[in-house]
C-alpha positions as CSV (number, residue, x, y, z in Angstrom):
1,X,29.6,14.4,-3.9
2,X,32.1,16.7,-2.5
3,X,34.7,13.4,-2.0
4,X,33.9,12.4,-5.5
5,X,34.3,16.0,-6.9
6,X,38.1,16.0,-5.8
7,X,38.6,12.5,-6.8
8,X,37.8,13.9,-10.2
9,X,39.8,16.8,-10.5
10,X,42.9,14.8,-9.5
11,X,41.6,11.9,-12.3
12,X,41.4,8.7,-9.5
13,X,37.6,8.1,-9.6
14,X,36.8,4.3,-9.6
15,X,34.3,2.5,-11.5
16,X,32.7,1.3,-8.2
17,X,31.8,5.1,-7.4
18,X,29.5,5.1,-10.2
19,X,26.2,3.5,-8.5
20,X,26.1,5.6,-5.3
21,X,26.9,9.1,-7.2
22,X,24.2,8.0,-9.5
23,X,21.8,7.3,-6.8
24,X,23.0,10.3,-5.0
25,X,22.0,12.4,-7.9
26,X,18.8,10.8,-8.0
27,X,17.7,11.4,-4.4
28,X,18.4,15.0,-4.7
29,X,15.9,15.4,-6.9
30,X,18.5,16.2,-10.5
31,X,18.0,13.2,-12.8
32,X,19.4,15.1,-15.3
33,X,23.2,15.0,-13.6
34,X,22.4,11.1,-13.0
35,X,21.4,10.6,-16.8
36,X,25.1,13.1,-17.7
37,X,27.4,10.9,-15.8
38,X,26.2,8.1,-16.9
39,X,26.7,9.2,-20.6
40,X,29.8,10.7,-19.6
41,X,31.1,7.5,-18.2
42,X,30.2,5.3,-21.1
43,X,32.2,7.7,-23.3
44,X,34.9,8.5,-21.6
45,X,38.0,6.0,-20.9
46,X,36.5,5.0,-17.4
47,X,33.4,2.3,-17.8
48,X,30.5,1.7,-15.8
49,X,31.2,-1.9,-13.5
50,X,29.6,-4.5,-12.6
51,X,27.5,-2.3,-9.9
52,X,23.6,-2.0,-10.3
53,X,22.3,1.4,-11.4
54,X,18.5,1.4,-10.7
55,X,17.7,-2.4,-10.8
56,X,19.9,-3.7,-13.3
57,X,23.0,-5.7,-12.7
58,X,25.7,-4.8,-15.2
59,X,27.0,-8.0,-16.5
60,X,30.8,-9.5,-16.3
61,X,31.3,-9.5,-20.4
62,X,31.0,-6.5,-22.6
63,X,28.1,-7.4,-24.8
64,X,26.1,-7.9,-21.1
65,X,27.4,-4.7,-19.5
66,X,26.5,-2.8,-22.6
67,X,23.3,-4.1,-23.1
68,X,22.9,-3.6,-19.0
69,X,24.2,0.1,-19.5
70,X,21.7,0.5,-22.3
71,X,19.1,-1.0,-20.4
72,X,19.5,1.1,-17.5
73,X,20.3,5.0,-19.1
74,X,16.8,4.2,-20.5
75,X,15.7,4.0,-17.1
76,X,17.4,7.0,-15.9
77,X,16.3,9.4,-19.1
78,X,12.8,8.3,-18.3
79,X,12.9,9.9,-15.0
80,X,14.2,12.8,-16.8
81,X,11.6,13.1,-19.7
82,X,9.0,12.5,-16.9
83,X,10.3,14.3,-13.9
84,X,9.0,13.1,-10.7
85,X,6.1,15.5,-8.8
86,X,5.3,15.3,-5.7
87,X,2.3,17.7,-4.2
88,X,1.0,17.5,-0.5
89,X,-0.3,21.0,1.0
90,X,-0.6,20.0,4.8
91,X,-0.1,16.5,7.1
92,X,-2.5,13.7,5.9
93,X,-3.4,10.3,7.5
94,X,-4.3,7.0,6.0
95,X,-5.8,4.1,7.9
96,X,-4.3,0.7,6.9
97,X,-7.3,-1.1,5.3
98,X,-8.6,-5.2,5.7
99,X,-6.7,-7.8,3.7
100,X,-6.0,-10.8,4.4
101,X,-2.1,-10.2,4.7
102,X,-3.0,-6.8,6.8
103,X,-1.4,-9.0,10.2
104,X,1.9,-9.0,8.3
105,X,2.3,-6.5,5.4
106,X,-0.2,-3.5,6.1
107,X,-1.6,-1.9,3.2
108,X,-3.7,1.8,3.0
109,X,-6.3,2.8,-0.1
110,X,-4.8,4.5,-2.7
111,X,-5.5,5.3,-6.3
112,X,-3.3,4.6,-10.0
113,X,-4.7,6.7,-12.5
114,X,-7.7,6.5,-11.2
115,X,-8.2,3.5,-10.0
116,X,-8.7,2.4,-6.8
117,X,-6.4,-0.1,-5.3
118,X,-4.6,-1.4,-1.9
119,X,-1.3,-0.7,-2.0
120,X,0.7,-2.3,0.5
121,X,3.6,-1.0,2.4
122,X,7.4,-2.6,1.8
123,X,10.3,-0.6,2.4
124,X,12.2,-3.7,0.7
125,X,10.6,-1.7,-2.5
126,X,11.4,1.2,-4.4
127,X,8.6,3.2,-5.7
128,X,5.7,1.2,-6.4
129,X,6.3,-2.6,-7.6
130,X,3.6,-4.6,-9.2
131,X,3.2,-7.9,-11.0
132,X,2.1,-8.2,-14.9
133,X,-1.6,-8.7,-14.9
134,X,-2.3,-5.7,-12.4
135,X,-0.3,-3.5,-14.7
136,X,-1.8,-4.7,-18.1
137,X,-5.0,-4.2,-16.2
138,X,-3.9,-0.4,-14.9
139,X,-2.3,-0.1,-18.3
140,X,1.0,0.5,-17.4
141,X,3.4,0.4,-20.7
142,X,6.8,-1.2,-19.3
143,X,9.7,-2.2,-21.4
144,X,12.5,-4.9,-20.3
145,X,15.0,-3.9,-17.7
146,X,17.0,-7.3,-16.9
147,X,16.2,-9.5,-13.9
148,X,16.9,-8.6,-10.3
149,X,15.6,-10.4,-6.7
150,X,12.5,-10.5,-5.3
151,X,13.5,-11.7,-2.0
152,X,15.5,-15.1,-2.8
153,X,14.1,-15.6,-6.1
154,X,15.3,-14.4,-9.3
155,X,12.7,-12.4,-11.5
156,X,12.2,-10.6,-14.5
157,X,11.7,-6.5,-14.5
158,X,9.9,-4.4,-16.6
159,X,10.1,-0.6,-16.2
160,X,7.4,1.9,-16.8
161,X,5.5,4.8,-14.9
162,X,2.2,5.8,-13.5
163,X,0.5,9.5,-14.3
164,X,-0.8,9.8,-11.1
165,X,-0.4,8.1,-7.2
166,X,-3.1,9.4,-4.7
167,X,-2.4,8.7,-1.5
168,X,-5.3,10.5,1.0
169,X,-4.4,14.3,0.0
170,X,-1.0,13.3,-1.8
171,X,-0.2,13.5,-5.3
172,X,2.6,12.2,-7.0
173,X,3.0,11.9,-10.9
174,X,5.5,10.1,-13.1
175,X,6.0,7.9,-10.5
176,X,8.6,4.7,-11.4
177,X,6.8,1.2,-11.3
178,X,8.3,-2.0,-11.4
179,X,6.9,-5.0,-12.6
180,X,7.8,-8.6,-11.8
181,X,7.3,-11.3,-13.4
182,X,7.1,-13.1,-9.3
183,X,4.1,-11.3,-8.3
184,X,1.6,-13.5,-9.7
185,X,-1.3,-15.5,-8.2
186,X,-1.3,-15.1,-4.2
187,X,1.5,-12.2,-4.9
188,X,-0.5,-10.3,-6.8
189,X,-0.3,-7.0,-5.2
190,X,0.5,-3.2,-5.4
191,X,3.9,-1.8,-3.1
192,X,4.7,1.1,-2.7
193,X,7.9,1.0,-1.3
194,X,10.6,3.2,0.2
195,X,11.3,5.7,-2.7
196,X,7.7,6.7,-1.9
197,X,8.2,7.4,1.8
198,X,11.4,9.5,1.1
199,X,9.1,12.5,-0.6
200,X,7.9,13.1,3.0
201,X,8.1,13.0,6.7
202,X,6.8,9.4,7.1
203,X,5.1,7.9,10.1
204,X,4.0,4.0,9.9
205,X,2.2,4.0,13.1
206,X,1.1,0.8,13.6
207,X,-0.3,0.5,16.9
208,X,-2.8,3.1,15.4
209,X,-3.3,1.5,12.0
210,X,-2.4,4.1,10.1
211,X,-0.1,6.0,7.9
212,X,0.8,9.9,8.2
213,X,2.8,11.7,5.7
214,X,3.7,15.3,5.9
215,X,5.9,17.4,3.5
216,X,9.5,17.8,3.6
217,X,11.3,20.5,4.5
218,X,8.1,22.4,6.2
219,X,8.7,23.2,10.0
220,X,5.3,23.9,10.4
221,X,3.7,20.6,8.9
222,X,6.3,18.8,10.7
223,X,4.9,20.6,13.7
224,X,1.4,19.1,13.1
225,X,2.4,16.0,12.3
226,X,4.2,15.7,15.6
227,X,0.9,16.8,17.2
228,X,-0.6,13.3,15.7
229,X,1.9,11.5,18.1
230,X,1.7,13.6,20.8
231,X,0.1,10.5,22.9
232,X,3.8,8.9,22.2
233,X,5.8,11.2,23.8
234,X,8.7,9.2,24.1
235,X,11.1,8.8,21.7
236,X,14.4,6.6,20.4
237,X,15.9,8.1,17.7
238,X,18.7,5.7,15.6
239,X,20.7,6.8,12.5
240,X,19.9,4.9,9.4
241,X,22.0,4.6,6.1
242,X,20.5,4.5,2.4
243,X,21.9,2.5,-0.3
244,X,21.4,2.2,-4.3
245,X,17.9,3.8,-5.1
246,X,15.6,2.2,-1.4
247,X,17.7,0.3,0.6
248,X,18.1,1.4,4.4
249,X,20.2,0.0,6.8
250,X,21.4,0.0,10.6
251,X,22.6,-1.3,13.8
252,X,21.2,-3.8,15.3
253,X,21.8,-6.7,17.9
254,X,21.5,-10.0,18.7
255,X,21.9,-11.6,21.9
256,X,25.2,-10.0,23.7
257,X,25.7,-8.9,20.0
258,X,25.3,-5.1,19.3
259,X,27.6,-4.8,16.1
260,X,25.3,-6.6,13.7
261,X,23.6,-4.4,10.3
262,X,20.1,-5.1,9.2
263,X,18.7,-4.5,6.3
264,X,15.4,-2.8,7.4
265,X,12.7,-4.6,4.5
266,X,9.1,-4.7,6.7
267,X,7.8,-6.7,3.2
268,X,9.5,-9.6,4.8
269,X,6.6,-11.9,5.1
270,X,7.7,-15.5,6.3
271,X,4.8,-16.6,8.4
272,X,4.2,-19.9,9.7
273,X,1.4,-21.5,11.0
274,X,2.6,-24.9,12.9
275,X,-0.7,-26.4,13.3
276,X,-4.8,-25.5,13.0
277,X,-4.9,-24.7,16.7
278,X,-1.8,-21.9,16.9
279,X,-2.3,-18.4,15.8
280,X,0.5,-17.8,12.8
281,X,3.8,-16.3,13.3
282,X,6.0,-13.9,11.7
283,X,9.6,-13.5,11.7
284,X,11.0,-10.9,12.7
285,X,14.4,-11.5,11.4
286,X,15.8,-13.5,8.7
287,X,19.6,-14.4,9.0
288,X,21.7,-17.5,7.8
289,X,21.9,-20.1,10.2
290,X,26.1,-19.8,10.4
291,X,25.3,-16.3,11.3
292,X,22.8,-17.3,14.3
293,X,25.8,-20.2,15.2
294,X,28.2,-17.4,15.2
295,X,25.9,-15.6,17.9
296,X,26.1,-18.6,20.4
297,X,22.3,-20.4,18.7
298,X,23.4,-23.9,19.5
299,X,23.8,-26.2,16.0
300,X,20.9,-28.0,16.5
301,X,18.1,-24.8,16.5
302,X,20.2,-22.8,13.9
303,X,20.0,-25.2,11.2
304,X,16.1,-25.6,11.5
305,X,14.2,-23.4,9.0
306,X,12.5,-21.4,12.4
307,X,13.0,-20.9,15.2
308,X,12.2,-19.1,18.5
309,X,15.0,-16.9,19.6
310,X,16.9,-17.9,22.6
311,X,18.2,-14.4,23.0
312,X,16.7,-10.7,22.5
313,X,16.9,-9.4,18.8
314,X,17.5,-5.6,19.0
315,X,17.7,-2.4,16.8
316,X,19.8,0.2,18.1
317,X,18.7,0.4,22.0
318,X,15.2,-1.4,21.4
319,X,15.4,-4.9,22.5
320,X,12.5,-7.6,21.9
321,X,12.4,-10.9,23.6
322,X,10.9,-14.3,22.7
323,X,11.0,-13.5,18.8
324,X,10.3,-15.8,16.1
325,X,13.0,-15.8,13.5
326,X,13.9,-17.3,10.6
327,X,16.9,-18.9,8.9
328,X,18.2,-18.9,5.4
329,X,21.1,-21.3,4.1
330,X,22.1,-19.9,1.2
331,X,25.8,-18.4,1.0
332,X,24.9,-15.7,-1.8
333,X,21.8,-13.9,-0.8
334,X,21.4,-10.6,-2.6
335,X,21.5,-8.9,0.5
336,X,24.6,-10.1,2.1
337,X,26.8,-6.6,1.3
338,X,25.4,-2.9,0.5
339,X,28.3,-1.7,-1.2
340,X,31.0,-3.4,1.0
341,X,29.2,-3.1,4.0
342,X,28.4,-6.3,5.3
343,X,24.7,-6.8,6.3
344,X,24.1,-10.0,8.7
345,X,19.7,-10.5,8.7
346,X,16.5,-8.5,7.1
347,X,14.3,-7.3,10.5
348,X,10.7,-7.2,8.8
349,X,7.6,-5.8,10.2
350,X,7.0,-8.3,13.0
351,X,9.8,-6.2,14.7
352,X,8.8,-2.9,13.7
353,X,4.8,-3.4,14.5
354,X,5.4,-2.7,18.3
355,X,6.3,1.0,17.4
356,X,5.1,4.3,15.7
357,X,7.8,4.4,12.7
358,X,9.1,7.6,11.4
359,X,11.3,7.4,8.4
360,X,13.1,11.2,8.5
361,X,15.2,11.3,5.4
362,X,15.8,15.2,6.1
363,X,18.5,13.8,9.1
364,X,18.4,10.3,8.0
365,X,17.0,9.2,11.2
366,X,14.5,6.5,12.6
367,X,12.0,8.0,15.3
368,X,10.6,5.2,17.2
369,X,7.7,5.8,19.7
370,X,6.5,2.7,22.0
371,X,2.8,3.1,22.7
């Protein structure tokens, strides 16, 4: 904010600055400077691009980009009329709960205005994401915010907000929900996503089956949340890099490759089960198959749809061997840049279930502990 405040005085800020000084506003808590620079923008002689702002693309002609500006200062004065709260007194732990996809996308009790639900846990989310039945059923009032991706797919978004999360002794209200039109039938479920994990210290500790969260900014609940892994003493700490409203990033590897990014998404759920007799397999990474060529995967195993990985896959200094991965063809996956950074594969949960997972947006830091 500093960088943009002196691109301002001298007059040289850029269109493409607006999404990340928008999101920055947003994750530091003041929708209310978000919600001003976007009316400023709109006004003034400099227009907001063709970057997203929440989850809204702005469109290439002017009737699009104004109905996508529109669309998504609605959005953003929302969050202001209905400031997010977040209330947590001490550390709290919640044990991930049975469901058939509990192997691959674990999930802990929670409640939405009073109802009980699962609500599974996908950093490739923002807050919580839902489809249309489960929010005419919690009765969620949503109006239209464009279309986005929900993985490869195109869907429809609606945008509304729920009175009241509970999450074991956690309370948020005026939370953001996001409803698409994709999670229907089978994908008919509640995420909570990585929006919700930035309000506190976050620990998905899966060798335990559960999850802890602790308020930010307390040394002394960090303390005693630190005492819940104290049988994990170790500990590999790698940087990790937020884009937009929920998207983390970070090095990783491949093979002899350490200069790779992955987009960190543990709702990645490509499981494959080759025949009645084998136990189902998750990926643990989804790249394009010129990508796996271009890290020495001969022709032949890149271009199938899965694979099993010839070479480690890695994340910072943690390296995992004999990984099933997966492959995508497609040359314009949503994910392929984070604001100009290029980002090669998505490393899902099948990578990160080895470890107890702390998400520290305090020093914007990944705590790994191997149990």
């Amino acid at each position: 904010m500093a960088h943009y405040d002196a691109l301002a005085s001298d007059d040289r800020t850029p269109g493409t600055l607006d999404e990340p000084v928008i999101e920055a506003w947003l994750h530091l808590g003041r929708p209310d400077r978000a919600v001003e620079h976007v009316r400023r923008r709109r006004t003034g002689r400099s227009r907001i691009g063709r970057s997203r702002i929440g989850r809204s693309r702005i469109g290439r002609s002017r009737i699009g980009r104004s109905r996508a500006v529109e669309q998504a200062l609605r959005v953003l004065e929302l969050r202001l009329t209905r400031p997010l709260g977040v209330r947590l007194d001490g550390t709290t732990a919640l044990a991930f709960v049975d469901h058939e996809l509990a192997p691959y996308l674990p999930a802990v009790a929670a409640t939405i205005d009073g109802v009980d639900v699962r609500a599974h846990l996908d950093t490739g989310g923002a807050f919580v994401v839902m489809g249309p039945q489960r929010a005419a059923e919690l009765g969620v009032v949503t109006f239209p915010g464009g279309s986005s991706h929900h993985g490869l797919q195109r869907t429809e978004v609606r945008h509304g907000t729920i009175t009241e999360l509970r999450l074991g002794a956690a309370s948020l209200t005026n939370v953001p929900v996001e409803v698409l039109s994709t999670l229907v039938g089978a994908q008919d479920l509640v995420i909570i996503g990585t929006n919700i994990l930035e309000q506190f210290l976050s620990t998905v500790d899966h060798p335990r089956s559960r999850l802890i969260l602790s308020p930010r900014y307390r040394p002394d609940a960090a303390a005693d949340h630190a005492r819940l892994l104290a049988d994990a003493p170790a500990t590999t700490e790698i940087d990790f890099y937020l884009w937009s409203d929920h998207f983390m990033f970070t090095r990783g590897g491949f093979g002899a490759r350490d200069d790779l990014n992955f987009f960190i998404d543990s709702g990645l759920v490509y499981v494959v089960q080759d025949d009645d007799a084998s136990a189902p397999q998750q990926a643990c990474l989804l790249a394009g198959s010129r990508h796996y060529r271009t890290w020495g995967v001969p022709r032949a195993l890149a271009d199938r749809p899965h694979f099993d990985s010839p070479e480690p896959v890695s994340l910072g200094p943690l390296a995992q061997r004999h990984r099933f991965v997966a492959t995508t063809r497609s040359r314009t996956t949503p994910w392929r840049s984070f604001g100009g950074v290029r980002i090669d594969g998505l490393l899902s949960h099948a990578f990160l279930k080895a470890y107890a997972w702390t998400l520290d947006f305090d020093r914007g830091k990944f705590v790994f502990r191997d149990r």
